[in-house]
C-alpha positions as CSV (number, residue, x, y, z in Angstrom):
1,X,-61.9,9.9,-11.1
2,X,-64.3,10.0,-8.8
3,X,-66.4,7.4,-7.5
4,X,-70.0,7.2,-6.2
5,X,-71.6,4.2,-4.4
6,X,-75.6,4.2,-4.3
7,X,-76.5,1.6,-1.5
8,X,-79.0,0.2,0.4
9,X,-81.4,0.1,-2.7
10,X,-84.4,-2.1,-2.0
11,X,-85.1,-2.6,-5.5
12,X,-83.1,-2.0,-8.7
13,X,-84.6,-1.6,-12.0
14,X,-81.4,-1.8,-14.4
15,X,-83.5,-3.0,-18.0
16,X,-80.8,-5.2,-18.0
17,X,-82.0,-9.1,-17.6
18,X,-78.4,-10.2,-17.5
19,X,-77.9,-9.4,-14.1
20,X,-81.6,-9.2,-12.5
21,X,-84.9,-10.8,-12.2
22,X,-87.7,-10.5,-15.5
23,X,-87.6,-7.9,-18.4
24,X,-86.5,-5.0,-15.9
25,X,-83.5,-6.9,-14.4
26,X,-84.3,-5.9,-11.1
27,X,-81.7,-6.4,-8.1
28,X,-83.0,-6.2,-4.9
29,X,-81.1,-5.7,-1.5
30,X,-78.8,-3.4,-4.3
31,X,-75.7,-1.3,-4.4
32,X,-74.5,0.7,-7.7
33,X,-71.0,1.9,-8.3
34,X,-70.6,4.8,-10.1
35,X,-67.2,6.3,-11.6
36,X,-66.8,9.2,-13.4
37,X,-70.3,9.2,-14.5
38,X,-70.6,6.0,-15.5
39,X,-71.9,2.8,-13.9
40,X,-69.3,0.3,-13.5
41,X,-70.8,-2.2,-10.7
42,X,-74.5,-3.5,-10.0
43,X,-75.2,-6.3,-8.2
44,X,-76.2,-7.1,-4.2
45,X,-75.7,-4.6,-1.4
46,X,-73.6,-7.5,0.9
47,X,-71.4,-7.9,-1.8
48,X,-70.1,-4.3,-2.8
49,X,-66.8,-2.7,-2.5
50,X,-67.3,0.4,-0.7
51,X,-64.4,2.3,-1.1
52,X,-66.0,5.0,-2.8
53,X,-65.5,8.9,-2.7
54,X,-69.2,8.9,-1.8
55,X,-72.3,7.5,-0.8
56,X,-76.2,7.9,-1.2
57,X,-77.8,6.0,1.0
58,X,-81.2,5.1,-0.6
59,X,-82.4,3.6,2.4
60,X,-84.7,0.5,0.8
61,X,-86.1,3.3,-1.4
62,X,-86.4,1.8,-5.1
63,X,-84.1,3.3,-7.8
64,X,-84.9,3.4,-11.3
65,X,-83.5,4.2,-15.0
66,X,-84.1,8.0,-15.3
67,X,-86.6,8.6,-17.9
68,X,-85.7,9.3,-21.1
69,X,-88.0,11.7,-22.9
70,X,-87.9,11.6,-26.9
71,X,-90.7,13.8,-27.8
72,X,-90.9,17.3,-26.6
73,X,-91.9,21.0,-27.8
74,X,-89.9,23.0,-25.0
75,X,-89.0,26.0,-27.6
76,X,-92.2,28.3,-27.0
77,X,-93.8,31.6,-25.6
78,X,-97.3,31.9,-24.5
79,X,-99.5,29.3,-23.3
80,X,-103.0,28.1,-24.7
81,X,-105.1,27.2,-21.5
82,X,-108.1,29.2,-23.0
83,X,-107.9,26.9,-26.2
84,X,-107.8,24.2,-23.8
85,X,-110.8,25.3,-21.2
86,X,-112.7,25.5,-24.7
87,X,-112.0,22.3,-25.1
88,X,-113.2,20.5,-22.2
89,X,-116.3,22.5,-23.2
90,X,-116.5,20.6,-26.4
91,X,-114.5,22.0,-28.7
92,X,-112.6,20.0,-31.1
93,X,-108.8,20.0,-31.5
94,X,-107.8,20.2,-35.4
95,X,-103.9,21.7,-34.8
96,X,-105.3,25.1,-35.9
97,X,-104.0,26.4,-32.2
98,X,-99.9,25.9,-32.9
99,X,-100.6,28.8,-34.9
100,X,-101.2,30.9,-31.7
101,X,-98.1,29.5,-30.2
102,X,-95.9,30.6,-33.7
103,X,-97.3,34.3,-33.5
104,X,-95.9,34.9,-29.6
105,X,-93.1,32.5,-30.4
106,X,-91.5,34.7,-33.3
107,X,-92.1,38.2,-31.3
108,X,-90.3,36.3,-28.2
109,X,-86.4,37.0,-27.3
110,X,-83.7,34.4,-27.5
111,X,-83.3,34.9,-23.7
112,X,-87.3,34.7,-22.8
113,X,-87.4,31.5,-25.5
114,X,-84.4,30.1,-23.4
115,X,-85.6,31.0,-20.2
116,X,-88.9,29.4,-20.7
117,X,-87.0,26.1,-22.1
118,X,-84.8,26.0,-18.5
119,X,-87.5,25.9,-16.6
120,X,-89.8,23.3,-18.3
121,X,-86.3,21.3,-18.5
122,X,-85.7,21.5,-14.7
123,X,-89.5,20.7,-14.2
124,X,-88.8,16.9,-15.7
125,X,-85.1,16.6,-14.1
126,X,-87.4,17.7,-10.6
127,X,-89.8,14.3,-11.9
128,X,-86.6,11.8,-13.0
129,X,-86.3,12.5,-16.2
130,X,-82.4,12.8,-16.9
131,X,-82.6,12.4,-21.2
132,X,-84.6,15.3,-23.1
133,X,-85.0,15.5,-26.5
134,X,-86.6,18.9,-27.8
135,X,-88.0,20.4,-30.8
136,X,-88.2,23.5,-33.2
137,X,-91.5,24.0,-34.7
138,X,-92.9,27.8,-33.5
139,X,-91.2,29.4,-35.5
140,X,-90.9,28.8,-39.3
141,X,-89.2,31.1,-40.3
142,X,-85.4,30.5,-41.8
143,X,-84.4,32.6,-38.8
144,X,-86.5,31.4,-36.5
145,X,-86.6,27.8,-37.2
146,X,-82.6,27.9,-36.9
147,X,-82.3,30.0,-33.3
148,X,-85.1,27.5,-31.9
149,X,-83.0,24.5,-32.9
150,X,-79.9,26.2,-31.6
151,X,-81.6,26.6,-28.2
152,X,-82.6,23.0,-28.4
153,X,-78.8,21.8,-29.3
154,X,-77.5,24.4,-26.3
155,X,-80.0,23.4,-23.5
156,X,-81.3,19.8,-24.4
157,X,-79.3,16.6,-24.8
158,X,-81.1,15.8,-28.0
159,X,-82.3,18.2,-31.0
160,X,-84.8,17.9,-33.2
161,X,-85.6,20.5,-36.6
162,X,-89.4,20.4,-36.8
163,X,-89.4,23.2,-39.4
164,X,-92.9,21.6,-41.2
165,X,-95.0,21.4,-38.2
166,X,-97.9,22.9,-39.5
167,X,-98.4,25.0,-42.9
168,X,-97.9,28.9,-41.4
169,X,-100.3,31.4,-41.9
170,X,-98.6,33.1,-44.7
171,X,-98.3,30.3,-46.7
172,X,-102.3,29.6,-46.4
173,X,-103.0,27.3,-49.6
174,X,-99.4,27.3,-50.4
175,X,-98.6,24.3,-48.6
176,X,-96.1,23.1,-51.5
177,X,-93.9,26.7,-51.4
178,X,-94.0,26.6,-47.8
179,X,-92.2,22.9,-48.0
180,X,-89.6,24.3,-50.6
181,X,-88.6,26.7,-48.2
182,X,-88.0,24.3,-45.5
183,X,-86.0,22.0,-48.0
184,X,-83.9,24.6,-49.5
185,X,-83.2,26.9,-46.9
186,X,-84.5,25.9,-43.2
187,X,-82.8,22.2,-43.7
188,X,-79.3,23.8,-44.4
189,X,-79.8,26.3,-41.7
190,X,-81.0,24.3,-39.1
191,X,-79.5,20.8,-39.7
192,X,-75.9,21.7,-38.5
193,X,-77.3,22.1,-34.9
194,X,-79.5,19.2,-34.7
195,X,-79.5,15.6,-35.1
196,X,-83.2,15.0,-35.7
197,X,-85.6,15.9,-38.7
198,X,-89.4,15.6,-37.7
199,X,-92.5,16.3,-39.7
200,X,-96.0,16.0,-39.4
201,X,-97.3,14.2,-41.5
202,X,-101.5,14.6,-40.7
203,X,-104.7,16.4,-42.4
204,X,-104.5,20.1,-41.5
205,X,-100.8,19.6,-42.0
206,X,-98.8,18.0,-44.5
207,X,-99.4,15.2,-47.0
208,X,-96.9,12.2,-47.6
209,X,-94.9,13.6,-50.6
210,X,-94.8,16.8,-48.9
211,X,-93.4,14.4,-45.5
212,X,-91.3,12.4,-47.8
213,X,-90.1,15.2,-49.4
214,X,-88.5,17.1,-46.0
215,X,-87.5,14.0,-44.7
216,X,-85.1,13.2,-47.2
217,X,-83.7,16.2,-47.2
218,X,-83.4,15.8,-43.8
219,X,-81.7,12.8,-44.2
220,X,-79.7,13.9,-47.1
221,X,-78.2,16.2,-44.7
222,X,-77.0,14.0,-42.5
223,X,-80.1,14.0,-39.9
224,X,-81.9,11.3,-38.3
225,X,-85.3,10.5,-39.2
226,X,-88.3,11.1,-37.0
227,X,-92.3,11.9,-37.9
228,X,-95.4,12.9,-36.4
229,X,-98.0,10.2,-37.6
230,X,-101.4,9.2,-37.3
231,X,-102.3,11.3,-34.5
232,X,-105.6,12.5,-35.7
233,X,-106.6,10.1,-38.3
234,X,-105.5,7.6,-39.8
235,X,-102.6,7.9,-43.0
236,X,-99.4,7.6,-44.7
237,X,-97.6,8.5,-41.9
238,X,-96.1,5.2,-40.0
239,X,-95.7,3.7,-43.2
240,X,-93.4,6.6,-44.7
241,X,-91.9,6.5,-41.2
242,X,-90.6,2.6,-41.5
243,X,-90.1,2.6,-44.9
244,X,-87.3,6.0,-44.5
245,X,-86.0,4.0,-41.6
246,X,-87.3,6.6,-39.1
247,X,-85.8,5.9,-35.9
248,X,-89.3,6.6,-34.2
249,X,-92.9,7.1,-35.5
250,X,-94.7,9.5,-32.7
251,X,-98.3,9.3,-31.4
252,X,-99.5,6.2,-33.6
253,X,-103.3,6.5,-32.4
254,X,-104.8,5.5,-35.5
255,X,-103.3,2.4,-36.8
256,X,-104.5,-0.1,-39.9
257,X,-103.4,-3.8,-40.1
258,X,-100.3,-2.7,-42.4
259,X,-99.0,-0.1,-39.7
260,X,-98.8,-2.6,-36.7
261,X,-97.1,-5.2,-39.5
262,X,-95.0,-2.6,-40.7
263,X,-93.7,-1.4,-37.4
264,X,-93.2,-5.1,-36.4
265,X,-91.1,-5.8,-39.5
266,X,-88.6,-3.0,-38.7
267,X,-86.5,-1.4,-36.0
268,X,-89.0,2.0,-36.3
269,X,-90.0,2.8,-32.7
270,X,-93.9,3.4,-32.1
271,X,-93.4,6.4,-29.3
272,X,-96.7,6.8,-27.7
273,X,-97.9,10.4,-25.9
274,X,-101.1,10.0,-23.9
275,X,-100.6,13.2,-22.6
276,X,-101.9,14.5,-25.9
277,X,-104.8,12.3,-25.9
278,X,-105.5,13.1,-22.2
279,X,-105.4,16.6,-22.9
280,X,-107.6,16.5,-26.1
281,X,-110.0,13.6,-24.9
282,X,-108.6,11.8,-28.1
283,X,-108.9,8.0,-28.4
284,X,-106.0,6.1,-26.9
285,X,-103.1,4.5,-28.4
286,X,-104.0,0.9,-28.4
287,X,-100.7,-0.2,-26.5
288,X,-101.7,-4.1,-26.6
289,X,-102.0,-4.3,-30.5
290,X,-98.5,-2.8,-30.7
291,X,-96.3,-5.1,-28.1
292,X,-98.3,-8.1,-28.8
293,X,-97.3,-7.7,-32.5
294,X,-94.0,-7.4,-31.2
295,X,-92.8,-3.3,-32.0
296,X,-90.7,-1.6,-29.7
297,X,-92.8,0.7,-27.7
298,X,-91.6,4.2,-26.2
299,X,-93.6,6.7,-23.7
300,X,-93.2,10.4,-23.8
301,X,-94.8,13.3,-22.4
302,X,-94.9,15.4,-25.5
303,X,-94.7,18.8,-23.8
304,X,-96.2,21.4,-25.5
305,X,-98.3,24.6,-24.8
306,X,-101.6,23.4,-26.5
307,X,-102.0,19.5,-26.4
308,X,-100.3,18.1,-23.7
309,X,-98.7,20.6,-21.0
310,X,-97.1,18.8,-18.3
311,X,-93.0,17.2,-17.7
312,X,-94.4,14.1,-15.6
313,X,-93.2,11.1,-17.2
314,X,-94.4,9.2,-13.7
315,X,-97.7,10.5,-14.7
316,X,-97.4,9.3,-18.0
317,X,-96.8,6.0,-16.8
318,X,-99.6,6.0,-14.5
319,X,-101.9,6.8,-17.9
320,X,-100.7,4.1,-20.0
321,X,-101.1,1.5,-17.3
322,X,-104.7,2.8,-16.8
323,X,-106.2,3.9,-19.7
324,X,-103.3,2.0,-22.5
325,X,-103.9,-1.3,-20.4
326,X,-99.8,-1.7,-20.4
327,X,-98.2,-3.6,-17.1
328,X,-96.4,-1.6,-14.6
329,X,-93.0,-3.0,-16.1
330,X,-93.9,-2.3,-19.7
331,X,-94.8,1.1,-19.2
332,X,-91.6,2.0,-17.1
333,X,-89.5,0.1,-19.8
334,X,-91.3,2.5,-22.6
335,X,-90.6,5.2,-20.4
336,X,-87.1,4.2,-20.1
337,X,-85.5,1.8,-22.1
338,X,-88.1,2.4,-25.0
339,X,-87.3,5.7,-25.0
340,X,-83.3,5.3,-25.1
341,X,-84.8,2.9,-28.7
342,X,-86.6,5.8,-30.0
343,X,-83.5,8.2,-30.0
344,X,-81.3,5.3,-31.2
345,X,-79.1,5.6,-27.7
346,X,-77.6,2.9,-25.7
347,X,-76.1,5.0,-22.9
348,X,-79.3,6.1,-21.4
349,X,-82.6,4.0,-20.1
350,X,-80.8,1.2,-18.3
351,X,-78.4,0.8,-15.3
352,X,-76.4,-2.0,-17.0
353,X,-72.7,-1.9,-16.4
354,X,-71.0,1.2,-19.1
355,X,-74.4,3.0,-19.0
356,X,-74.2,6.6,-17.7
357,X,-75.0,7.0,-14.2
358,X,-78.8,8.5,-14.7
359,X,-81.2,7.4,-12.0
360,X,-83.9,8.4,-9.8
361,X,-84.1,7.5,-6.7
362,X,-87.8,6.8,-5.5
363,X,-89.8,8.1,-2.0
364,X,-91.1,4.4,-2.1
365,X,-90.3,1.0,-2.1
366,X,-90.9,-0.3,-5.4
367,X,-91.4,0.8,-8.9
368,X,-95.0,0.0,-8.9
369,X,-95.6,2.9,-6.8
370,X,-95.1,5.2,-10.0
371,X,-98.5,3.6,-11.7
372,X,-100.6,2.8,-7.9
373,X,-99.7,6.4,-6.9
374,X,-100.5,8.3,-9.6
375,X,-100.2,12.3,-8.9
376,X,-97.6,12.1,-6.3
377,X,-94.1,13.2,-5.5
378,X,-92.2,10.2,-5.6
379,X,-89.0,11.1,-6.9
380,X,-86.9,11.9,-4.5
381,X,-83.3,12.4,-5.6
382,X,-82.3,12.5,-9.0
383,X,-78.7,11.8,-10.5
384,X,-77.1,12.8,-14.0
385,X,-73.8,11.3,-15.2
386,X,-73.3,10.0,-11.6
387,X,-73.9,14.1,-10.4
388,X,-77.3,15.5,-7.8
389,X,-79.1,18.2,-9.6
């Protein structure tokens, strides 16, 4: 085995309160031991063992969890910045525009789908993020729908069937055919090489027994529960979500009373994506209702061609401090941590003792940095499983 020894840390966020100061069990003066890609000692620099294979000296630089990203559309062609100049001219954003991305994602190649999927992977690993779940979605078709998640399975760490993203154009006013499909044929296809279901469940999409109705056969195919909900308005989405035991309920914008009790009554995740509402000068999430009430909160970026184009989960966690009203340390423990809740992981979003070896090391001093310097290139070095790269 061998063995890695990260020293000279001047501050160590490990989410683990059992062996640091606060919520983020930070370490400071730090040293991290690392064998064979998993972390098996944390605790002062004067203190470690450091007969190790190697070292990285992080020379007072801060280290963090890497970022664990649980909600991403990487399986595209095309872009939509003309849909998106119109809107910063005033246009409103309805979802109509995934159909754009589903007409050059079908007449793409698996090798031009997979390419585009690398690079927009290596773009987050570049900004810390070392856990990358990714979706199908752009293509709905049986064939389609199933090569997308494939690509997902092959490249990503987590995969995620989206097959009912929105109704496609062929099935205009045939919403309920187009649901059959993805029950009888897309699930069975796709479900073998992922470990998610998703749906969006919205006006302009689909309705709640159409959601229900894909989700459980989702979940009767052995797949993990996930939905799009209450992005756009509010609906019946977070409360299917939590009542089919969805591991994560995404966007969450617009929220009654009986949501935010809901979610605080189960384990269901509320992953917020300011990216999205950024992009289409949405409302925000309100952040404060949700942790206050006591639900889990996760960050993502929520990559995707038409609402939210960027990897930069640092800038995501410089939106939801400013504009979600979240604490530095809340917003890096969505962005970490929460994110590990939201894909029902416990080897990824801390640097606890068994954890994998995921990290970034930061040009900066402490973790703070990633919300007071918002824009800039603060990650340094990144590790995965204890490995540069």
């Amino acid at each position: 085995m061998m063995s890695l020894l990260v020293d000279h840390i001047g501050e160590l966020v490990t989410n683990d309160p059992s062996v640091g100061e606060g919520a983020l069990g930070v370490v400071r003066d730090a040293a991290l031991v690392v064998e064979d890609g998993r972390v098996v000692w944390v605790g002062p620099s004067a203190s470690v063992d450091r007969g190790t294979d190697e070292v990285l000296d992080a020379a007072g630089a801060a280290v963090v969890p890497g970022f664990v990203e649980s909600h991403s559309h990487l399986v595209f062609a095309g872009d939509r910045a003309a849909e998106f100049a119109a809107r910063m001219a005033g246009e409103s954003y309805a979802a109509g525009g995934i159909r754009t991305t589903l007409a050059a994602t079908r007449a793409a190649s698996d090798g031009e789908l997979g390419a585009n999927l690398v690079r927009l992977a290596a773009e987050y690993r570049r900004q810390g993020t070392t856990t990358l779940e990714v979706k199908s979605g752009y293509g709905q078709t049986v064939t389609d729908e199933s090569r997308s998640v494939q690509l997902a399975a092959r490249l990503a760490d987590e995969a995620t069937l989206l097959a009912a993203h929105v109704v496609p154009p062929e099935y205009e006013g045939r919403a309920d055919d187009y649901v059959r499909l993805v029950v009888e044929e897309m699930i069975p296809a796709g479900a073998p090489h992922a470990r998610w279901v998703d749906v969006f469940c919205e006006r302009g999409a689909f309705d709640a027994d159409q959601s229900r109705a894909v989700l459980s056969a989702g979940r009767a195919a052995g797949l993990g529960v996930r939905v799009h909900a209450n992005q756009l308005t509010a609906g019946d989405g977070v409360r299917l979500g939590v009542e089919l035991g969805a591991a994560s309920v995404d966007h969450c914008v617009h929220l009654t009373d009986a949501d935010v009790e809901a979610l605080a009554g189960s384990s269901t995740v509320a992953t917020l994506l300011p990216g999205a509402d950024f992009s289409t000068r949405g409302p925000w999430p309100d952040a404060r209702r949700l942790l206050d009430a006591g639900v889990t909160v996760a960050l993502g970026a929520d990559c995707n061609p038409g609402t939210s184009y960027t990897t930069s989960m640092p800038f995501i966690v410089a939106l939801a401090v400013r504009e979600l009203c979240m604490t530095p340390a809340e917003a890096l423990w969505s962005a970490t941590a929460g994110g590990a809740r939201a894909l029902r992981r416990d080897d990824v979003g801390h640097l606890g003792v068994g954890a994998r070896a995921d990290l970034a090391v930061l040009d900066a001093p402490s973790s703070l940095h990633l919300a007071y310097r918002p824009g800039v290139p603060l990650v340094r070095d990144v590790l995965k499983d204890g490995r540069r790269g």
